[in-house]
C-alpha atoms as one frame of an Amber mdcrd trajectory, in Angstrom:
protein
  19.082   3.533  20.927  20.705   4.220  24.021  17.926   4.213  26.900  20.771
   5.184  29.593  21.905   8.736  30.690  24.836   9.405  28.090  27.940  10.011
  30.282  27.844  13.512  32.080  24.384  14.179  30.559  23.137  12.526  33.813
  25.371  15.135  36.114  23.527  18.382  34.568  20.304  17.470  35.450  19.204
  15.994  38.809  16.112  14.737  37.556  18.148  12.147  34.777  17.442   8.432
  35.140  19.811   5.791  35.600  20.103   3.277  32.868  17.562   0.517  34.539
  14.839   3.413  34.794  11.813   1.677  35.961   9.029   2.304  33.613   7.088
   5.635  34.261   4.443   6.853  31.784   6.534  10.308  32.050   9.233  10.444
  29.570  12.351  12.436  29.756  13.653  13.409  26.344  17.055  14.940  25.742
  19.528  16.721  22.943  16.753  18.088  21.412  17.721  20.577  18.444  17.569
  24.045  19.976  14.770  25.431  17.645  12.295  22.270  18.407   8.754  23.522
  19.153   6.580  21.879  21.721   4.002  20.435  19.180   7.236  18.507  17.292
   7.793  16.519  21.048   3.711  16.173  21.410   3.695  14.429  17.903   6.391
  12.105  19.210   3.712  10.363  21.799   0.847  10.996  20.030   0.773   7.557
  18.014   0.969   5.747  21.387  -2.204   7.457  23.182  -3.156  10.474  24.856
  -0.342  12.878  25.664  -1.445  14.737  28.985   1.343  16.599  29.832   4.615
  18.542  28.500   7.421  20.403  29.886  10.025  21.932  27.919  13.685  22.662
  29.614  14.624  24.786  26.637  18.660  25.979  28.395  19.064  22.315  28.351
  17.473  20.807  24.959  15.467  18.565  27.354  12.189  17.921  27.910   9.393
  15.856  30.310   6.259  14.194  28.592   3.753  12.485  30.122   1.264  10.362
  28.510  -1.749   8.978  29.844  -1.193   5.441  31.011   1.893   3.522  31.834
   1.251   0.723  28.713   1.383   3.842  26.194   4.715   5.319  27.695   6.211
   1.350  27.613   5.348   0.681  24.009   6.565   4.317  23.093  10.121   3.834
  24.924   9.975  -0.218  23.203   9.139   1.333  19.695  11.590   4.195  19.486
  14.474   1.838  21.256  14.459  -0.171  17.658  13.480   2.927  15.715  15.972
   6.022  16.735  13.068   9.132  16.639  14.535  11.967  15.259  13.657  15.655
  15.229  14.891  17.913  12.339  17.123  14.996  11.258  18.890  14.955  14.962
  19.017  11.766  16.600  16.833  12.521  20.243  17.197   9.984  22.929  14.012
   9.115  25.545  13.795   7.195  28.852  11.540   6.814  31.383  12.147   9.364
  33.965  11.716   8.869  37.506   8.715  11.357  38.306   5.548   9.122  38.053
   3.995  12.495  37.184   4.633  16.133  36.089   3.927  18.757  38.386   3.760
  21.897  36.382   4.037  25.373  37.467   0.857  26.470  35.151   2.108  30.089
  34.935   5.362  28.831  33.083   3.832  26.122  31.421   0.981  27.595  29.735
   1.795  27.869  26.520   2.424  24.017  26.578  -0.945  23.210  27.907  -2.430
  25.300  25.624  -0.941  23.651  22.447  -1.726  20.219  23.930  -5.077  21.353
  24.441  -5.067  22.754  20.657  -3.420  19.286  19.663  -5.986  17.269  21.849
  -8.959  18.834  19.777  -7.324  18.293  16.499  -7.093  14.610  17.869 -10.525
  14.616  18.934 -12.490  16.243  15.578  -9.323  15.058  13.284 -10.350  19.335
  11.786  -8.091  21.899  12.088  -8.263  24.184  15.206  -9.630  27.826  13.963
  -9.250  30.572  16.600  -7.398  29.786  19.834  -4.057  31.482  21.077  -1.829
  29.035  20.308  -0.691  30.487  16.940   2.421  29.316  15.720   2.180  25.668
  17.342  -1.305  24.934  16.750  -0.949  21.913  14.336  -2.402  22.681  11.043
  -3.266  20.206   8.422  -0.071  20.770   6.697   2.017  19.551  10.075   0.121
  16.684  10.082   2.398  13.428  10.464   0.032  11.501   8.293   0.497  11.595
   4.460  -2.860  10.398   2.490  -0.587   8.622  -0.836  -2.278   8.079  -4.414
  -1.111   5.640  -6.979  -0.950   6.594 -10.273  -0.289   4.081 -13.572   0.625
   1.215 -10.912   1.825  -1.200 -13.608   3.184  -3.141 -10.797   1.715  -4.320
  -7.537   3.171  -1.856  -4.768   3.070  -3.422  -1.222   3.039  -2.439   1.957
   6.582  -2.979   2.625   7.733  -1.304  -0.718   5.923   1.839   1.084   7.703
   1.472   4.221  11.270   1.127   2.492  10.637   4.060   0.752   9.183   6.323
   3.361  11.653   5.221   6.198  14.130   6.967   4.553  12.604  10.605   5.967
  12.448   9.124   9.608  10.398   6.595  11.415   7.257   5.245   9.975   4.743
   4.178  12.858   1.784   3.141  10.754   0.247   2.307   7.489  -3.104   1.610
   6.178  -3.715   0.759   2.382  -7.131   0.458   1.001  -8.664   0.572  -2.780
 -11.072   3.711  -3.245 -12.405   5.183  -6.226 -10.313   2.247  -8.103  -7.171
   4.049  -7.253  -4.888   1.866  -4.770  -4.185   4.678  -1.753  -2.201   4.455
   1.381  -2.583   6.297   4.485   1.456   6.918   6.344   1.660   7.653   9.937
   5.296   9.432  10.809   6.377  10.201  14.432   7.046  13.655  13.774   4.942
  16.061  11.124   8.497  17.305   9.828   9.305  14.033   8.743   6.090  14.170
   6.968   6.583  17.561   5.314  10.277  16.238   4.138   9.048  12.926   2.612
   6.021  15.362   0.480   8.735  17.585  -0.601  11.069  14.765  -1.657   8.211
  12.157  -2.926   5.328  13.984  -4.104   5.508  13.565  -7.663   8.310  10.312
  -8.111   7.849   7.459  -9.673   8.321   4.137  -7.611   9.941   2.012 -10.866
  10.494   3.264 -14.128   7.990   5.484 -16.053   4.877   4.051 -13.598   3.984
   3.779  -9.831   3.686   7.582  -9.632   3.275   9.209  -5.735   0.804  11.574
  -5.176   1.116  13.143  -1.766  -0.891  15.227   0.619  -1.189  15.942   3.737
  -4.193  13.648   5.342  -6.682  15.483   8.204  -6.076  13.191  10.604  -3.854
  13.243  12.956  -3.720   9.833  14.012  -4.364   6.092  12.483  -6.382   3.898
  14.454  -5.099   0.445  13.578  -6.911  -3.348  14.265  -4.560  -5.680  12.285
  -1.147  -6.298  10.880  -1.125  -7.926   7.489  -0.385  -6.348   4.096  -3.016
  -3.957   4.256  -2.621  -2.387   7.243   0.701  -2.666  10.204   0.943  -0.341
  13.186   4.964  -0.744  13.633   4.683   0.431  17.318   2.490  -2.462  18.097
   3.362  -5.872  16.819   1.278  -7.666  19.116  -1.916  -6.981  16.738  -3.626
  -9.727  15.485  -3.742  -9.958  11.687  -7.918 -10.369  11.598  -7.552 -12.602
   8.616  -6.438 -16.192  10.350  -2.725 -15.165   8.998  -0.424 -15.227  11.658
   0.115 -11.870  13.365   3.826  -9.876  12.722   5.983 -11.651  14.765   7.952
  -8.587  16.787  11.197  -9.893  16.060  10.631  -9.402  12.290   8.600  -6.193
  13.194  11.567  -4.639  14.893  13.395  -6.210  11.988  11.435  -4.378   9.741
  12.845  -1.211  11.921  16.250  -2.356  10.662  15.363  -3.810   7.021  18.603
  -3.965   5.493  19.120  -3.561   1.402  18.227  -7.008  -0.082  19.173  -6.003
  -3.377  20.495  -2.921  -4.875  20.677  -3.212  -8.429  22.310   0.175  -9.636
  20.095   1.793 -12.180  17.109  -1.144 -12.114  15.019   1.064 -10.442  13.633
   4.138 -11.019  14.295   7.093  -9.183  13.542   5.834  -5.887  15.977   2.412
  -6.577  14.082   0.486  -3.636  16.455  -1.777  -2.568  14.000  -4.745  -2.520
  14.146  -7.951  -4.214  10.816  -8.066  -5.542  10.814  -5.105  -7.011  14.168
  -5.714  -8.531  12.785  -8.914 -10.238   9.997  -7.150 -11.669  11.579  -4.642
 -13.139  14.054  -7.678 -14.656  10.800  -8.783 -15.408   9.710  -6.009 -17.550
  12.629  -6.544 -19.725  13.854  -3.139 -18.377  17.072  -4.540 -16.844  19.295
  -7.662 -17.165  20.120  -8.751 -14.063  22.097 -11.959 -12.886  20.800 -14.242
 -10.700  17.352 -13.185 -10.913  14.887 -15.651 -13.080  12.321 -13.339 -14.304
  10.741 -12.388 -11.560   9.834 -15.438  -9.362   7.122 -17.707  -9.774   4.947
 -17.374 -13.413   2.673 -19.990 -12.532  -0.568 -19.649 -10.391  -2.988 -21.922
  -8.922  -6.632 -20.600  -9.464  -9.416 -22.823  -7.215 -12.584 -22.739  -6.324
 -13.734 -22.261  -9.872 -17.375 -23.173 -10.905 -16.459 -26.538 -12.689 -19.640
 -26.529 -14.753 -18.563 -23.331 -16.466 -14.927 -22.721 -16.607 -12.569 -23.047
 -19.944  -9.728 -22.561 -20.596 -10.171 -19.403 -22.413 -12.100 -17.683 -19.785
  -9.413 -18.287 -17.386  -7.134 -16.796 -20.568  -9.294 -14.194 -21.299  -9.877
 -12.868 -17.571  -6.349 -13.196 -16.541  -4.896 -11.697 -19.809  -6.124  -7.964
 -18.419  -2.928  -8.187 -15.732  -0.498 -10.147 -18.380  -0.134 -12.490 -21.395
  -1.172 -16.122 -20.101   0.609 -18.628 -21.983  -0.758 -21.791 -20.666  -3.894
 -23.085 -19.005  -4.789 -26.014 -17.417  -7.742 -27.290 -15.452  -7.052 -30.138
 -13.472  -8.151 -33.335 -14.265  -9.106 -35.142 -10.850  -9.740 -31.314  -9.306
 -12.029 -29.421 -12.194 -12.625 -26.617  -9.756  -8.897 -25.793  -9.914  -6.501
 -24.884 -12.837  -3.117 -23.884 -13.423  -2.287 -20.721 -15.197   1.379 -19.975
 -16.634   2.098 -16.031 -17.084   4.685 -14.568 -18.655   6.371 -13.494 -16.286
   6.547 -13.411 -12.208   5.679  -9.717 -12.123   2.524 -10.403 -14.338   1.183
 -13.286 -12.171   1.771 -11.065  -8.783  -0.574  -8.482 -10.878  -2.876 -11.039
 -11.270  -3.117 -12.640  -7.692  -3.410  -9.077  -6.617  -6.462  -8.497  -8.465
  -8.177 -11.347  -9.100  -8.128 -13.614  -5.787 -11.341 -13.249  -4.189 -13.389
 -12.321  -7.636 -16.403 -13.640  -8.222 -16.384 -15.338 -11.477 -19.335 -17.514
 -12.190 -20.520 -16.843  -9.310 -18.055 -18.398  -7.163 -15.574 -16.279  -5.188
 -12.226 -17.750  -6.821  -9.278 -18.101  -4.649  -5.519 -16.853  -6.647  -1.949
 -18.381  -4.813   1.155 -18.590  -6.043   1.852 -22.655  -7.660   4.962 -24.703
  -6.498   5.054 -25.825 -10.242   7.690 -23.793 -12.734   5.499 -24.341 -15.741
   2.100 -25.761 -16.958   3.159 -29.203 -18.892   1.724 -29.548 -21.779  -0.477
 -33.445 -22.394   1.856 -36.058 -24.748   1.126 -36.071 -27.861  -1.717 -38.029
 -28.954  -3.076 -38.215 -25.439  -6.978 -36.554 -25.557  -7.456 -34.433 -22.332
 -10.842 -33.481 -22.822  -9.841 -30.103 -23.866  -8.673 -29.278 -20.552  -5.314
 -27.371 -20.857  -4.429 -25.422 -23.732  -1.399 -23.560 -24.916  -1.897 -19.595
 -25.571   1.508 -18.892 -26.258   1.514 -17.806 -30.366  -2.509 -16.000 -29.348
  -2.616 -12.693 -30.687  -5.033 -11.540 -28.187  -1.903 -10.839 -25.646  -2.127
  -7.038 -24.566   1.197  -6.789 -23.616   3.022  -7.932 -26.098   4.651  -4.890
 -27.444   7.234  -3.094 -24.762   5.836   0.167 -23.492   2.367  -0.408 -24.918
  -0.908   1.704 -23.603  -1.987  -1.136 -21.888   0.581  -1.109 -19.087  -0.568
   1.862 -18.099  -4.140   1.268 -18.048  -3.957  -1.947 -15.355  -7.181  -1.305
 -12.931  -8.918  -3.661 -10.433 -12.107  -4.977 -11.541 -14.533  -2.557 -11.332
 -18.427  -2.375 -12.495 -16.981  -0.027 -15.410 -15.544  -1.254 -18.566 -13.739
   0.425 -20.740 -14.883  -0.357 -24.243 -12.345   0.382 -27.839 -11.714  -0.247
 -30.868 -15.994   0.423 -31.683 -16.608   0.361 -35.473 -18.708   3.998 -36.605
 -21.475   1.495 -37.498 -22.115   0.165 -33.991 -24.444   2.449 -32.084 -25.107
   2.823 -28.301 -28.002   0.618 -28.378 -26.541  -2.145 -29.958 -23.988  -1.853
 -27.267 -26.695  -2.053 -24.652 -28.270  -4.925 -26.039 -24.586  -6.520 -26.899
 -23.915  -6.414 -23.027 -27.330  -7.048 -21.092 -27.180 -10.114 -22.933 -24.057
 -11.412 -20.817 -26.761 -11.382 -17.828 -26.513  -8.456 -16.254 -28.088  -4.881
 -16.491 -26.315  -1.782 -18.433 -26.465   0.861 -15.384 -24.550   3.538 -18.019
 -23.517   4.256 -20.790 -21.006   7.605 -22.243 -19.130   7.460 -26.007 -15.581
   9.155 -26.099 -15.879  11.899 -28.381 -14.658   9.953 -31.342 -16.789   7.072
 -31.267 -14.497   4.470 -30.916 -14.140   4.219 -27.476 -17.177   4.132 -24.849
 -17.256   3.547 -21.301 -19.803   1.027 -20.170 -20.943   0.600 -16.412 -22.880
  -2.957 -15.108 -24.437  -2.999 -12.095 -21.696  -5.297 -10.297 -18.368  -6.234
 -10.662 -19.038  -9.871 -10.916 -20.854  -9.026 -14.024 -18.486  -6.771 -15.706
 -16.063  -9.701 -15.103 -18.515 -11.754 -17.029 -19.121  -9.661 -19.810 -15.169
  -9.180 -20.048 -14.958 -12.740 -20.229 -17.789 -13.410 -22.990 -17.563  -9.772
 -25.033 -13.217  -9.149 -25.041 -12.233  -9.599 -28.575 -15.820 -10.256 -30.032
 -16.303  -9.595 -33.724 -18.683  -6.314 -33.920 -18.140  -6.809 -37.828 -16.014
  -4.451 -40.058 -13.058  -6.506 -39.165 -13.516  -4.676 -35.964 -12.822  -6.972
 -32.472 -13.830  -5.003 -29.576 -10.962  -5.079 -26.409 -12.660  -4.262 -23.253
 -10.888  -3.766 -20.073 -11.388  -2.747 -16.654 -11.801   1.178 -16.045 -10.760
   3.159 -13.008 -13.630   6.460 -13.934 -17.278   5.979 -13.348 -20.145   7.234
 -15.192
């Protein structure tokens, strides 16, 4: 971005900095698009603090903003001199200017104080202002820069970054916050400019992020403005990469966060992707993964083997671990380790499936101990030599015909949830009645909180009173013979009762 006066630019107005302006916390803005309202340049500071001033130079397609404090203006000029800001999709250019503050003629400036007042109160009660004068720049909800995002059928793990690849494409993105609620993964998107915002909802709303799952649902969130403590991959505030990441990971470095600014295609694979085709490697390799696309170069999808630890040793088998882990993919090989039994190895596969399954399971309670999920540096699980008796410790899954995602394009891909307290319960014979059903699952050692039969019997929805022991009576019930040649699948359910 070009923080100096552009060539004669600096003639036409007296009030133009030079090119080492020394840092002001009132902004000078110029080539703004002639049609630009005064609440589109407010939303430009907002994200960095209190805006407390604003003076538009409409003849010239310039204008003066003045923020609070000194820090806010710095890390606004730092942020948009990696991040061009645009207004209406034209490039705008901003530099300190060299009044300290803004001396407005109130007369002539009303109109601007009274939609920053109108914008200050929206900041202040995050509601929509009802009732003052300032009609047509008052910011409603739906000017909002913040987009509230749901995920629909996420079949694949979508990260923070994927977000910010796809969103940057509508203008800058200055903040992100992603958080689990109701069981549905949702994001909260911070633009610098409610236009942007509007654009991405029209373009978005509605797409899938890879092929026939990850589907966007966009609105327009109430707030105006995210407040956020940490950057890791739940939550990043790109105008601030000093943050600490509040989890002992080390904080965004701000050469990689103004890289982030500049993230360059990793690797476009024409027609992997769905209609978004983010250019990102991961999500390249799992969709290679998924059999959806042959692509060179690209092993299926990166590492299928995780290590699992912190396991209770007393309790854990093999098929637990195989019967747990098989809701997020097919596990093909298990082993507990021999010298560590509070550790095991699981083989997935695929790299896409054991993502899914780090995603959801690390930090699960599971026999009462909160079990820990990484990536392993091994390829595969090895299998013991023949003859050799490991006490039963690793087993091969590979031929089971318990795998739920065997067949391409089944149901089950699209019905991947977190663990929740709520199971979802098929495949019930018409013998088996609601009570045995009760009984069936209290006996796993926890307590049946509710209970609701699909209209055709042969699927129920079953809620425990944790999630630890929905995990257990996953782990004990999944596949159990409720006679009639009937095995009953549970899985994880994103309603409740």
């Amino acid at each position: 971005i070009c923080l100096s006066a552009n060539g004669n630019d600096s003639k036409k107005f007296k009030g133009d900095d030079k090119m080492d302006g020394a840092p002001s916390r009132v902004l000078h803005i110029r080539k703004l698009p002639g049609e630009v309202t005064e609440t589109e340049v407010i939303a430009l500071g907002l994200p960095f603090g209190k805006v407390t001033n604003i003076l538009m130079l409409k003849g010239k397609n310039q204008a003066f903003l003045e923020l609070a404090t000194e820090e806010a203006a710095i890390t606004m000029v730092n942020y948009y001199s990696a991040v061009t800001p645009h207004l209406r999709n034209q490039p705008i250019y901003i530099q300190y200017s060299n009044h300290k503050e803004l001396k407005t003629d109130n007369t002539l400036n009303q109109r601007a104080q009274a939609v920053l007042q109108a914008v200050t109160a929206v900041q202040a009660t995050n509601a929509p202002i009802s009732g003052t004068t300032v009609s047509e720049s008052a910011v409603t909800p739906a000017q909002s820069p913040v987009l509230r995002i749901i995920i629909d059928n996420m079949y694949y793990p979508v990260t923070l970054d994927v977000l910010h690849q796809i969103f940057s494409k509508f203008g800058a993105v200055l903040k992100i916050i992603t958080f689990t609620k109701n069981n549905q993964f949702q994001a909260l998107l911070q633009y610098g400019d409610p236009v942007n915002a509007q654009q991405a909802k029209l373009a978005l709303d509605g797409q899938n992020i890879y092929n026939a799952c990850c589907t966007l649902r966009i609105d327009f969130s109430k707030l105006v403005n995210l407040n956020v403590k940490y950057n890791n991959d739940k939550s990043r505030d790109y105008t601030r990469p000093d943050l600490p990441s509040g989890d002992g990971q080390p904080a965004l470095d701000p050469a990689i966060a103004a890289a982030f600014a500049k993230e360059t295609s990793l690797l476009a694979v024409p027609g992997a992707l769905s209609p978004l085709a983010i250019p990102n490697a991961a999500a390249a390799a799992a969709a290679a993964a998924a059999g959806r696309v042959g692509m060179p170069g690209v092993s299926a999808g990166g590492n299928t083997v995780l290590l699992v630890s912190n396991l209770n040793e007393e309790m854990v088998t093999p098929q637990s671990l195989f019967t747990l882990f098989g809701v997020y993919g097919d596990v093909q090989r298990v082993k507990i380790l021999y010298n560590k039994k509070d550790s095991a190895l699981i083989q997935m596969a695929d790299g896409n499936q054991s993502q899914l399954a780090m995603s959801h399971l690390n930090g699960q309670k599971m026999y009462g101990k909160i079990i820990r999920v990484t990536l392993s540096k091994h390829q595969t699980v090895q299998l013991p030599r023949e003859g050799l008796d490991d006490q039963g410790l690793t087993k091969d899954f590979g031929n089971s015909p318990l795998h739920r995602f065997k067949k391409p394009g089944s149901k089950n891909f699209q019905n991947i949830f977190p663990p929740s307290a709520t199971l979802h319960l098929s495949n019930i014979p018409p013998s088996v009645a609601e009570e045995d059903l009760r009984t069936l699952f209290a006996n796993t050692g926890g307590t049946v909180k509710a209970f609701k039969f699909f209209q055709d019997h042969k699927m129920a929805l079953l809620q425990m009173s944790t999630v630890e022991e929905a995990i257990q009576a996953l782990i004990d019930l999944h596949n159990y013979n409720l006679g009639e040649n009937h095995h009953l699948r549970v899985s994880f359910s994103k309603s409740t009762i």
